[in-house]
N, C-alpha and C positions, 0 to 999 in steps of 0.2 A: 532286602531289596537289591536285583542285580545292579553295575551299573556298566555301564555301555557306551562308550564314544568312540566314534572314527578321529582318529589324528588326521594331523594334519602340518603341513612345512613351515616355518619363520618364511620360507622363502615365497610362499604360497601366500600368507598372508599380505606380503609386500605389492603385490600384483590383486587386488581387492577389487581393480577398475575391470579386472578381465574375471576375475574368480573371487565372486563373493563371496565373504563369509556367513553362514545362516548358522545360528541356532534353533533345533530343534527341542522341547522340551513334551515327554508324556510319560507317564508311568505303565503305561504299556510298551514291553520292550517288541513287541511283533508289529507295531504300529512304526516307531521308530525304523527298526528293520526296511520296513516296502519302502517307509516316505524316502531312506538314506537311498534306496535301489530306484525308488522313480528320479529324484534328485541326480545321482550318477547317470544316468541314461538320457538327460535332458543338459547334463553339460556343467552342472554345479560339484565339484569336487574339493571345495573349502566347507564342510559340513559340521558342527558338531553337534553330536545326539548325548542329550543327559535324558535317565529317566526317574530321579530324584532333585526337584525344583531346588532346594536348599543348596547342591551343591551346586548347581543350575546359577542361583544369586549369585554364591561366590566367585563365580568363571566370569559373571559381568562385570565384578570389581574390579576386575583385571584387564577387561576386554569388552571394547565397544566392536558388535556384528555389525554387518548391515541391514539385516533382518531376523527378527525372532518367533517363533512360532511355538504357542504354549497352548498346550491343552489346557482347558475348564476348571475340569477336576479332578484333583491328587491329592491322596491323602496327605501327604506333609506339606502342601500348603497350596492353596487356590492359586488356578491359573490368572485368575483376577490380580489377586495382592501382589504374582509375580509380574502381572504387567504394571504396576501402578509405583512396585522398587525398579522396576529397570526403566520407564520414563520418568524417575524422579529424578535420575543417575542421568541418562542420556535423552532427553527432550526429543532431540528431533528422531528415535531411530523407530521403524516403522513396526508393529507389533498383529500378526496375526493370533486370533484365538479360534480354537477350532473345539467344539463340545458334542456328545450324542442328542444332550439338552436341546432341544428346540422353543426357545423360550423367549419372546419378545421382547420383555421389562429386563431381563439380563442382557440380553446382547445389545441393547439401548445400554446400560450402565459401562458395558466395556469400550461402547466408542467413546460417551462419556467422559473413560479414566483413559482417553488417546491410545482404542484400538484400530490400530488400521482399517482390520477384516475383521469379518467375522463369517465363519464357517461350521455350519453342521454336519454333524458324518451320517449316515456315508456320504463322503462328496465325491463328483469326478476329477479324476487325476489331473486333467489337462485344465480344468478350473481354479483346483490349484496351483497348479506351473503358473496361469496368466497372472492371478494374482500374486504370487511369489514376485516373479519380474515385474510386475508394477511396481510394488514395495520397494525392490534391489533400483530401480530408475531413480524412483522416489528420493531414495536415502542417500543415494552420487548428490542429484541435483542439489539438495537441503545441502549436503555439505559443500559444493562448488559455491552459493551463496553463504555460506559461514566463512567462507575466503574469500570470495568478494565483499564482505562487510568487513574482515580483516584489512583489507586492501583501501580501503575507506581513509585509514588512519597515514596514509603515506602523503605525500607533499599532492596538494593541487593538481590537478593532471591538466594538459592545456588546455585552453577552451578554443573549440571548433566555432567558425560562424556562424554552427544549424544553432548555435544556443543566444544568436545574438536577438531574437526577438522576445527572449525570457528579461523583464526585469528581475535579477536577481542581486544584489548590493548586500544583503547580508550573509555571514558565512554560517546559515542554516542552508538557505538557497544553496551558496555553492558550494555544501556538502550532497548536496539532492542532484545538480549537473554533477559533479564528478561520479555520481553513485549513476545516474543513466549512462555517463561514457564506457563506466566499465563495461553495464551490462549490455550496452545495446550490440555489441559480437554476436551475442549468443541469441539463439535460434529459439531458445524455450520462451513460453507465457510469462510477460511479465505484467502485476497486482500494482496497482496503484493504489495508495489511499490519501485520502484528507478529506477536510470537510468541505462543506459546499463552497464553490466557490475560491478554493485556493487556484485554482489554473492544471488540474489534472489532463484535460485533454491539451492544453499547450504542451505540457511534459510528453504525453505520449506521442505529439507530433515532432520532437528536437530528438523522441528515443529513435522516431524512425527516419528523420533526416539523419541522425549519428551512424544509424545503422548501413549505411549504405545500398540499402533493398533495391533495386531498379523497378519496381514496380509502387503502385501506388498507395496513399495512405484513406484509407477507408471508414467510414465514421458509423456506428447506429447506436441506438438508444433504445433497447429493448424494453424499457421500461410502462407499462401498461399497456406491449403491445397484442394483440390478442395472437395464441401459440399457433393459428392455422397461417395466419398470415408472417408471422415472425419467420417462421418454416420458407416459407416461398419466399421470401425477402431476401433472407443466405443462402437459400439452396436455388431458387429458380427452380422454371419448371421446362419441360420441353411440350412440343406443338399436340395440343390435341390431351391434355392432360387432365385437363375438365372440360365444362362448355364456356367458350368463348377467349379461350388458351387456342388462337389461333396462328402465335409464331413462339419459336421456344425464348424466353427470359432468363439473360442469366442473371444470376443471384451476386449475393456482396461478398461472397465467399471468390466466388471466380473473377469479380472485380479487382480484387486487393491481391490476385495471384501475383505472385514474387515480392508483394510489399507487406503492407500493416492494417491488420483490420482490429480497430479500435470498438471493444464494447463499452461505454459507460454505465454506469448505476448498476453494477451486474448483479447487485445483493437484491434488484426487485424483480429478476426473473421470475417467472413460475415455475414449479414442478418440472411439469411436462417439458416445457423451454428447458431445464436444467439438465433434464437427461438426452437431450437433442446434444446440446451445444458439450455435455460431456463425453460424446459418442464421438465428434468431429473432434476436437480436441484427444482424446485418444487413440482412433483410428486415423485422423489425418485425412479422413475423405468425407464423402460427402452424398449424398442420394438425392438430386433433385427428381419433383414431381415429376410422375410419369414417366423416368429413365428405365432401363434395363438393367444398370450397371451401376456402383457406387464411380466417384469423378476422386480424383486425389485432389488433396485439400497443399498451396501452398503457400499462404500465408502465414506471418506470424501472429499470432495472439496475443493482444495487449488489451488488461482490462482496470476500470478503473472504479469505485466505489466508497460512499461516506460512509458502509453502513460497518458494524462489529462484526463479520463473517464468522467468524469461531462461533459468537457468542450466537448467532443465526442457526446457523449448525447445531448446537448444543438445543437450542426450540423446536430440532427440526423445519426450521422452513428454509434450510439450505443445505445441498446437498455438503457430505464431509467431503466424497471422493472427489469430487470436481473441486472444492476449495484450494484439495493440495496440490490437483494438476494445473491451476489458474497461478497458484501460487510459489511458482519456484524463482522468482526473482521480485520481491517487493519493496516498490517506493514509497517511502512516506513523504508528503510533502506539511510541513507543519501548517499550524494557520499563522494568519498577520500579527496575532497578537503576543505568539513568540519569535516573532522576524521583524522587532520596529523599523529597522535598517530598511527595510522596502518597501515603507510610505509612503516617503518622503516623494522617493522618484517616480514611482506606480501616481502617488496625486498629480504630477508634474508633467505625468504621460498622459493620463486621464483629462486635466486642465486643456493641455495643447491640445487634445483629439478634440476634446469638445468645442474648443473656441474656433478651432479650424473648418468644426462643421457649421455650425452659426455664423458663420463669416467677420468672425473678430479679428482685427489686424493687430492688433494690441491691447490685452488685458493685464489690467495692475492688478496684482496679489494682495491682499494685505498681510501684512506680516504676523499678522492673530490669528490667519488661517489655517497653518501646519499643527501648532499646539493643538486647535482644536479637533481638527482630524485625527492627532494622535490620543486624543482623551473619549472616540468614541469605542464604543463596545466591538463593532462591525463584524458581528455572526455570520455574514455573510461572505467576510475575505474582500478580495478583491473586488469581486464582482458588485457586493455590496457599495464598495467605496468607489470604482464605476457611477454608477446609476448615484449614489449623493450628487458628487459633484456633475455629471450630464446637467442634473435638474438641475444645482446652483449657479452652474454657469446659464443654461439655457431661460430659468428668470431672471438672470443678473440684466439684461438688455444692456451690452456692452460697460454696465459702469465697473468699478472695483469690486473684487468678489472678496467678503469679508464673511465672517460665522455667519452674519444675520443674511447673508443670500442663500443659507443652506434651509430647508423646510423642516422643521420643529419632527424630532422622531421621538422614540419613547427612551423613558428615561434609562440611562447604564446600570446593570447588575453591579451587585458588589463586588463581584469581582474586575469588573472593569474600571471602580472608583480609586483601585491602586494607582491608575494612572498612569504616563508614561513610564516610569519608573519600572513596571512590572511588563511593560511592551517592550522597552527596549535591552531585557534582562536581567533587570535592577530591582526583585520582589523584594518589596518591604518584610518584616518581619512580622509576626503576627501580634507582637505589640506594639509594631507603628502602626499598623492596619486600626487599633484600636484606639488610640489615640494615647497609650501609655508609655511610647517611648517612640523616639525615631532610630531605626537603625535597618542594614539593607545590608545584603551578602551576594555575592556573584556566583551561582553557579556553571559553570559549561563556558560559554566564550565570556572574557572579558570586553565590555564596551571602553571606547575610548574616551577621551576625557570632554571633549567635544559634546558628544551624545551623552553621559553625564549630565554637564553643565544645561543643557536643551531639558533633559525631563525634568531636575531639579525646578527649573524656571517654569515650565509647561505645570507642573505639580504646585508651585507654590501660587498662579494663577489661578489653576482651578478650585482652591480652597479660597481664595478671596474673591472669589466671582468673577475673574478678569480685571479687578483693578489693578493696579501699575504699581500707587502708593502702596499699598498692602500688602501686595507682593513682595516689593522693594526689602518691606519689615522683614518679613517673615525667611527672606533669604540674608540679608544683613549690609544688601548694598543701596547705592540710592535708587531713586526712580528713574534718574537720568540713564545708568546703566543697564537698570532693564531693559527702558527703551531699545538701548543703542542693541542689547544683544537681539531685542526681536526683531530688529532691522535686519540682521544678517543671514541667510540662507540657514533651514537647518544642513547640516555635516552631509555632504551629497546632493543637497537640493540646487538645482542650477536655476539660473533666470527661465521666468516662460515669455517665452512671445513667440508669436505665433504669425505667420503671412498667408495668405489666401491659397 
């Protein structure tokens, strides 16, 4: 077996942003040959050609490309298994396979085992060019975000006042603001995730107040919306484009021009929506109905979604390519129930909004109320814990709002029976879970002793049903002290009172 590589400089390598590096991988050396000559004639002169995969591995031990391109099949070893050793080695780098094979159930297995592409020969040149350069975009971007999540680990970055409508008090949250100040600079698609209800669209309204855009922040919800009208919604149409298209409309796409067009729930697109919005998103423009001419697209794209995207992909009901152009900067925002630290003042924001709209001048808390909000399950987040209390305050008819003004909901999974303990950090073990021993371990941020002493208390109530004496026992102080500590704010919690 021949073998065949173009060299190439140290000094070439250094320079990656301007002259990527591709490996090529086929056992045909006259295949190699064209692809190195279409490559050089299109401006890529960091190339290297193996046409033996084995020594192909070895050169990746050494060396992460920015893209790779494996043929199918070679006799010393499938183009498959060499994609599945080089993203085992380097995760994010983008992997083209290219085969004479024309075979559905295999080229389904290699996106599967994270093939970028997949291409059957004969293909056209310039089809590969476009897809090559996606790839080489692709694998900068994926690394600019492996250094902004390096960047992550550095002291606090200030906080700007676009972040002052965020409750955020615990350092989950203001790892999530410092992780938007980084990226809200940068002009590429940023992925949102959490689950329902953590405040996704708030995050992506402080990414684009951080970001300085002069234009506006733009909201839609594509979700069950039907693909003819979704279409006219972002693109608009001009005069005379069907009947009763009597002046031209423009779309949300030309709305949000120089600012932020926010997609939420993006994982319930459909199909056809997905290759719309993957077309804008790569091309940057835009076809409204009835135009002559595509419009340039200049918005930024910020999306947000509860759903598993990968794991969507992998069922096919979402596309791979759009996943990784929606996804080059993504936020997680955790749920509530690993953030206990912003219960407290989210109930305290909520409390006030509410009394203020019912016209309460002054409502007494009781001091039984924080524990129990911290002992519920709230699948819902925020938004959940919202709407509880709206309703508790709104039947309270101005008396003290105590547990028993909240409306009877279903009962907490087991997993939410750990208690505050496991919300504000503190999981028990899985022999205190059972009842076989008490013992508790910190992972990740250590809570202060304060919030300790609060779940401790909050935990030994909900095993005695809320009685005081029982509790008193079971933690080792009297009942007087319990009292006194429920009397106290939880750690963060300020007085509510509220004026018309």
């Amino acid at each position: 077996m021949l073998h065949f590589r173009m060299d190439f400089s140290a000094s070439a390598i250094s320079q990656q942003t301007t002259d990527p590096l591709i490996l090529l991988v086929d056992d045909e050396v006259g295949i190699l040959t064209g692809h190195q000559a279409v490559l050089r004639r299109a401006g890529f002169r960091n190339v290297v050609c193996e046409n033996d995969p084995r020594r192909a591995l070895a050169w990746l031990k050494r060396q992460e490309p920015d893209v790779a391109v494996f043929d199918l099949l070679m006799p010393e070893m499938s183009g498959q298994l060499l994609l599945e050793e080089a993203r085992a080695r380097y995760p994010d780098l983008p992997v083209m396979i290219t085969t004479g094979m024309d075979d559905a159930r295999t080229a389904m297995d290699c996106i599967r085992a994270g093939a970028f592409d997949y291409l059957v020969k004969p293909f056209q040149m310039d089809v590969f060019l476009l897809r090559l350069r996606q790839a080489v975009e692709t694998h900068r971007l994926r690394l600019e975000g492996r250094l902004l999540a390096r960047a992550l680990g550095r002291p606090a970055a200030a906080k700007p006042v676009v972040f002052d409508p965020l409750i955020a008090a615990s350092s989950a949250m203001q790892a999530v603001l410092r992780h938007v100040e980084l990226v809200a600079p940068s002009s590429r698609p940023v992925l949102i995730l959490g689950d329902t209800g953590v405040g996704k669209e708030l995050v992506a309204k402080a990414l684009h107040a951080a970001s300085g855009l002069p234009g506006r922040f733009v909201a839609v919800n594509p979700a069950g919306v039907d693909d003819a009208l979704l279409a006219d919604t972002l693109f608009g149409h001009c005069r005379g484009a069907f009947t009763g298209a009597d002046a031209d409309r423009p779309g949300l796409v030309e709305e949000a021009a120089g600012g932020t067009l926010f997609f939420d729930e993006i994982g319930d697109l459909s199909p056809v929506s997905q290759l719309k919005l993957l077309r804008l998103i790569q091309e940057n423009d835009y076809l409204p109905l009835g135009s002559p001419k595509p419009r340039p697209a200049s918005a930024r794209f910020v999306f947000a979604t509860h759903c598993d995207l990968p794991a969507l992909c992998q069922r096919e009901r979402f596309r791979s390519d759009l996943y990784y152009r929606i996804s080059f900067h993504e936020i997680h925002i955790p749920p509530l129930r690993e953030r206990v630290g912003d219960i407290p003042p989210l109930a305290n924001h909520f409390i006030a909004e509410a009394a203020a709209e019912f016209g309460y001048d002054h409502l007494r808390v009781s001091p039984e109320v924080m524990p129990f909000l911290l002992l519920q399950p709230l699948p819902g987040n925020a938004r959940e814990l919202r709407s509880m209390i709206w309703d508790a305050v709104g039947r309270n008819l101005g008396r003290e709002l105590t547990p028993a003004s909240f409306r009877p909901r279903s009962g907490m999974t087991p997993a939410a029976a750990s208690g505050p303990a496991r919300r504000a950090g503190l999981p028990v073990s899985q022999a205190a879970e059972s009842g076989e021993a008490d013992a508790m371990h910190f992972p990740g941020h250590l809570p202060t002793l304060a919030q300790v002493e609060f779940a401790a208390l909050a935990e030994a109530l909900r095993r005695t049903g809320g009685r005081q004496a029982a509790a008193a026992k079971l933690l080792g102080i009297s009942q007087s002290a319990v009292s006194r500590r429920l009397a106290r704010p939880f750690p963060g919690q300020a007085a509510v009172r509220m004026r018309r």
